[in-house]
N, C-alpha and C positions, 0 to 999 in steps of 0.2 A: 570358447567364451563369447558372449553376446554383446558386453561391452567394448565402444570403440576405445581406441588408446592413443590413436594416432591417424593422421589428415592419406597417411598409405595406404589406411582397412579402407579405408573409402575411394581412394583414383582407383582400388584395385574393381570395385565395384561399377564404375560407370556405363554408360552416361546414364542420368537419372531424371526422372518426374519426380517436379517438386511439388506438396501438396502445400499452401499456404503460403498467399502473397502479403508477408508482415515482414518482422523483423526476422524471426527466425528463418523463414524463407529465404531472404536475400545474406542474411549469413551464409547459411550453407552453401549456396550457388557461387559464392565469392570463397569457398575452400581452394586454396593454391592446388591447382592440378584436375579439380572434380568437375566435371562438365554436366550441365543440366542442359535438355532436350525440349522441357517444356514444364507450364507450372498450369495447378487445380486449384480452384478454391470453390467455396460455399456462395460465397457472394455476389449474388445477380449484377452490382453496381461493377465489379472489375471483369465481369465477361468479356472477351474480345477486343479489350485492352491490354495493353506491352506490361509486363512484369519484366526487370533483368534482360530486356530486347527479346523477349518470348510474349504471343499470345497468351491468355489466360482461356483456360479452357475450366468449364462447371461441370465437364464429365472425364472420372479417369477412365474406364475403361474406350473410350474412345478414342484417347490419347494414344492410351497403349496402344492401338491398332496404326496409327499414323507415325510414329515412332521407332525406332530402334533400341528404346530404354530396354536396360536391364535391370533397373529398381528403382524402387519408388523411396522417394525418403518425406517423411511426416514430420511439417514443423509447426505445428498447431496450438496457440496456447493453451493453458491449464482451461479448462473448462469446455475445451471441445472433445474429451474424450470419446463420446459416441462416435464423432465423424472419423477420430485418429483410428477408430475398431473397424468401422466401417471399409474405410478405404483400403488397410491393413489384411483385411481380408480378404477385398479385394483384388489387390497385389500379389499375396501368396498364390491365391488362387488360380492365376493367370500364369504364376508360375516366375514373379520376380522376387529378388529380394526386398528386402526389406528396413530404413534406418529411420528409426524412431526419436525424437527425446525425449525425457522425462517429464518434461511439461507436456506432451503431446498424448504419451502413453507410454506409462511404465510397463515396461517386459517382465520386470521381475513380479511384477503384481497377473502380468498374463498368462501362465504358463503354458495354457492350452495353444496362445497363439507360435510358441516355442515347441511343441507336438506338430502345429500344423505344418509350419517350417518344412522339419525334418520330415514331413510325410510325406511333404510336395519338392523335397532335396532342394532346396532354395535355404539363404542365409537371413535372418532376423536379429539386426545389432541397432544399440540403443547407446544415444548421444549420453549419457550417466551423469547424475551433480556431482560423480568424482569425491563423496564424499569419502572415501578413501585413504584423498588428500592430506585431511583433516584429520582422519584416525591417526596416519602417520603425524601429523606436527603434534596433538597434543594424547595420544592412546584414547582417546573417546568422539564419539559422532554419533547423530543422530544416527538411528536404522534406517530411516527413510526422511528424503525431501519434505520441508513442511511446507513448503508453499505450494496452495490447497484450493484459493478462493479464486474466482474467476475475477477479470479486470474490469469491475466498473467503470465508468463516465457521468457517472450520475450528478447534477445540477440541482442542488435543492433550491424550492422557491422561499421558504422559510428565512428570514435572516438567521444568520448565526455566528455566534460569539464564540470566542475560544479565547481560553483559560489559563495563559504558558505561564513562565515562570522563568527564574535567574538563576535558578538548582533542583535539586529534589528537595525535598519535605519545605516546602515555604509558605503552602497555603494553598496550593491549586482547587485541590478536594473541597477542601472548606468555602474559598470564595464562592467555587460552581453553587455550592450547595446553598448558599445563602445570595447567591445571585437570582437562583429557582426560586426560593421562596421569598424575597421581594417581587419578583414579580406574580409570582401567585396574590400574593395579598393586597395588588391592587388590580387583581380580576383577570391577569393575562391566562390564555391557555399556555403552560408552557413544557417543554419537553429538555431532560436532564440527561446527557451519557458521561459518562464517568470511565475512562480507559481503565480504573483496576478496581479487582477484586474488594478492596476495599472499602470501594465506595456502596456503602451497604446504606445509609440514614436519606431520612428521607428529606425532599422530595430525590428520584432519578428513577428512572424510566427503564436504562439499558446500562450493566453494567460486566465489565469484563476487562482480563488482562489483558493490554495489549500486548506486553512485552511478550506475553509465552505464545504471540504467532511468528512467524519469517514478516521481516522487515518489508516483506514485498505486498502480505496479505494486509498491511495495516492500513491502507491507504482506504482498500477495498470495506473493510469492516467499517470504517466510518463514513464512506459514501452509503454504506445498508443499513447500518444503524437510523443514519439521518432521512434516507430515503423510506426505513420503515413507521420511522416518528410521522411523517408527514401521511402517511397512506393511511397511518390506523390511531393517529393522533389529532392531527392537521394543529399543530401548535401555531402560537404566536410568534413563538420565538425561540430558538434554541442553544443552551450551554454546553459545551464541548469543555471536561475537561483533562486538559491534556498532561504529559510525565514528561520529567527532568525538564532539561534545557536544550536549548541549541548551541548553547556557548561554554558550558560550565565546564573547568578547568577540570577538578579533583576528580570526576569520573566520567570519563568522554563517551564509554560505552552508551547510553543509552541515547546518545544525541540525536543519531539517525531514528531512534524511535519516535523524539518528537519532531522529529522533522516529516514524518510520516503522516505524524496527527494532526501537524496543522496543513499538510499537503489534502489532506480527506476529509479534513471540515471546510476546506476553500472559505474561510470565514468574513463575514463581511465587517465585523470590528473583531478587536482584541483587546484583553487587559492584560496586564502582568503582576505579575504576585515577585514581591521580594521581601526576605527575611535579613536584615541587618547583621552582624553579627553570628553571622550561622556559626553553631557548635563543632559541626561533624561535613560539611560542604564547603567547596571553593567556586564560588561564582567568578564569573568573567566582569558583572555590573551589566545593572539596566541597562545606560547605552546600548551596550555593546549586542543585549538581547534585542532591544528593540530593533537594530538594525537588521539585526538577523531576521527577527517576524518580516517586516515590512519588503525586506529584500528576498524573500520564499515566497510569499503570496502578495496577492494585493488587498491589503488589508490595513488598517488602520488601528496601533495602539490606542486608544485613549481613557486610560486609567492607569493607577496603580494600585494595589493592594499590601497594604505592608504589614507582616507578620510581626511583630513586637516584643513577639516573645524573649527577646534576648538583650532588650534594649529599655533606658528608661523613655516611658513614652512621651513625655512633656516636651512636648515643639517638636515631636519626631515628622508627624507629616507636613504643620508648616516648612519646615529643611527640607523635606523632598519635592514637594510642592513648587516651593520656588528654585530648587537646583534644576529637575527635569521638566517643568514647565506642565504638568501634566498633573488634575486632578488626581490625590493622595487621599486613601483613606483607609479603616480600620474596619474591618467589614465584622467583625467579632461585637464591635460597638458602634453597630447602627448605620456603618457607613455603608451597607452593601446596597440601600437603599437611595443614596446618593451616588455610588457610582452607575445603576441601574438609571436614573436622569440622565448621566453623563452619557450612559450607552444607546439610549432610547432618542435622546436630542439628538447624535449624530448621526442615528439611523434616519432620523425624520430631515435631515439634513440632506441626505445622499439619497 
């Protein structure tokens, strides 16, 4: 069997070239008992610099020759699969084994690389998401890892706004959307994403579920999304709008998803959407979100948007207005265009 199980299939293996001076790198090196000889990487900038009290070397087969390794182990993130094939090959070739992980490169997805193995009598085992695991606690699991997208850094220069909220269903969708179009109708170029399927009316530009990628991919999809508004848009300005909460009590599952989305819009203000009286939702309260926004990114609340649906409206946003100190309004009547002042003053502030 190809998958590891246990920190034994590996001392049994040593010592080992490690390819990739990240995080995965210095994990593996730090396995109680596995000893690493030396580390590779792609990266001109860590040539001939100490990794884990090892030089960093830009060529394996050189290593191998200076060394006593007997395998190479690959800890590359998602998105360098060519170079995880590469070196992999490599390896075998030369006649080591070989430990992969699934970010680095899936085995089960190689099979050939599992032929060449056994051609050259050498071992080929892969660090596995173990999702297994997970079959055992609940009888179902993905087939395969979904986390897919390579890890952005991307810096947009664009401002951008992001669209959280005190629950699910409060108004995110709606504010973003009548956020875009005040600003369209007073001449901005502007650019709209919409984290779900739902968000179909226009204006919005890019839209998609976020929930149905791994909590790992989301960060990344909204660094590309924003990054592609700006290369084939060049907007004025951009709305992010983002799902659930960070706080809400009654369904905790999706928190991390918007903790995701306001981590990948890195937004330079924020507004919050609340719905009083929710029917079907348990909010934690504005506060409590806002501290939340503010203390994940560095970002600045200043707005609210209050759904009404459940409430009589008469003095409702005066009451909030003066409880959170923060511009209140009703964006369904005309207010999206006053919180749009609110968001434009404080840009032109900062």
């Amino acid at each position: 069997m190809y998958i590891v199980s246990s920190v034994e299939e590996l001392q049994d293996l040593n010592p080992f070239i490690v390819i990739g001076c990240g995080g995965g790198g210095e994990k593996f090196a730090n396995f109680e008992g596995v000893e690493a000889v030396g580390f590779v990487d792609d990266n001109p900038l860590k040539h001939g610099k100490s990794f884990c009290g090892y030089p960093v070397s830009p060529e394996l087969i050189d290593l191998l020759k200076e060394t006593d390794a007997n395998s190479v182990a690959i800890m590359l993130p998602i998105g360098a699969e060519g170079s995880a094939l590469k070196y992999a090959v490599q390896a075998i070739n030369e006649g080591k084994n070989v430990v992969t992980s699934f970010r680095s490169l899936s085995i089960a997805e190689n099979t050939s690389l599992l032929k060449f193995a056994k051609q050259k009598n050498v071992l080929i085992k892969e660090i596995s998401p173990r999702l297994d695991t997970i079959d055992k606690l609940f009888g179902i699991s993905p087939s395969k890892c979904c986390e897919i997208l390579p890890k952005l850094t991307y810096q947009h220069k664009t401002p951008v706004v992001y669209v959280g909220g005190t629950s699910q269903e409060c108004g995110k969708r709606t504010t973003t959307r009548l956020l875009g179009k005040a600003a369209q109708d007073i001449g901005m170029e502007v650019g709209v994403i919409s984290t779900d399927e739902m968000g179909l009316e226009q204006p919005v530009d890019l839209n998609f579920r976020a929930g149905s990628l791994s909590v790992m991919d989301v960060a990344s999809s909204l660094m590309g999304s924003i990054k592609y508004l700006e290369e084939n848009k060049d907007p004025d300005i951009i709305f992010v709008e983002s799902q659930s909460s960070l706080t809400e009590l009654g369904n905790p599952h999706p928190r991390g998803l918007s903790a995701s989305i306001l981590i990948g819009s890195s937004p330079d203000v924020s507004v919050l959407c609340h719905r009083p009286n929710h029917p079907y939702r348990q909010p934690r309260g504005i506060f409590e979100e806002i501290k939340a926004i503010e203390a994940l990114e560095p970002t600045k609340v200043v707005g609210i948007s209050l759904n009404l649906r459940n409430v009589d409206k008469e003095g409702q946003l005066e009451k909030y207005e003066s409880k959170y100190g923060l511009p209140t309004v009703d964006v369904k009547n005309g207010g999206s265009s006053q919180l749009l002042k609110v968001i434009m003053d404080y840009l032109g502030e900062i």
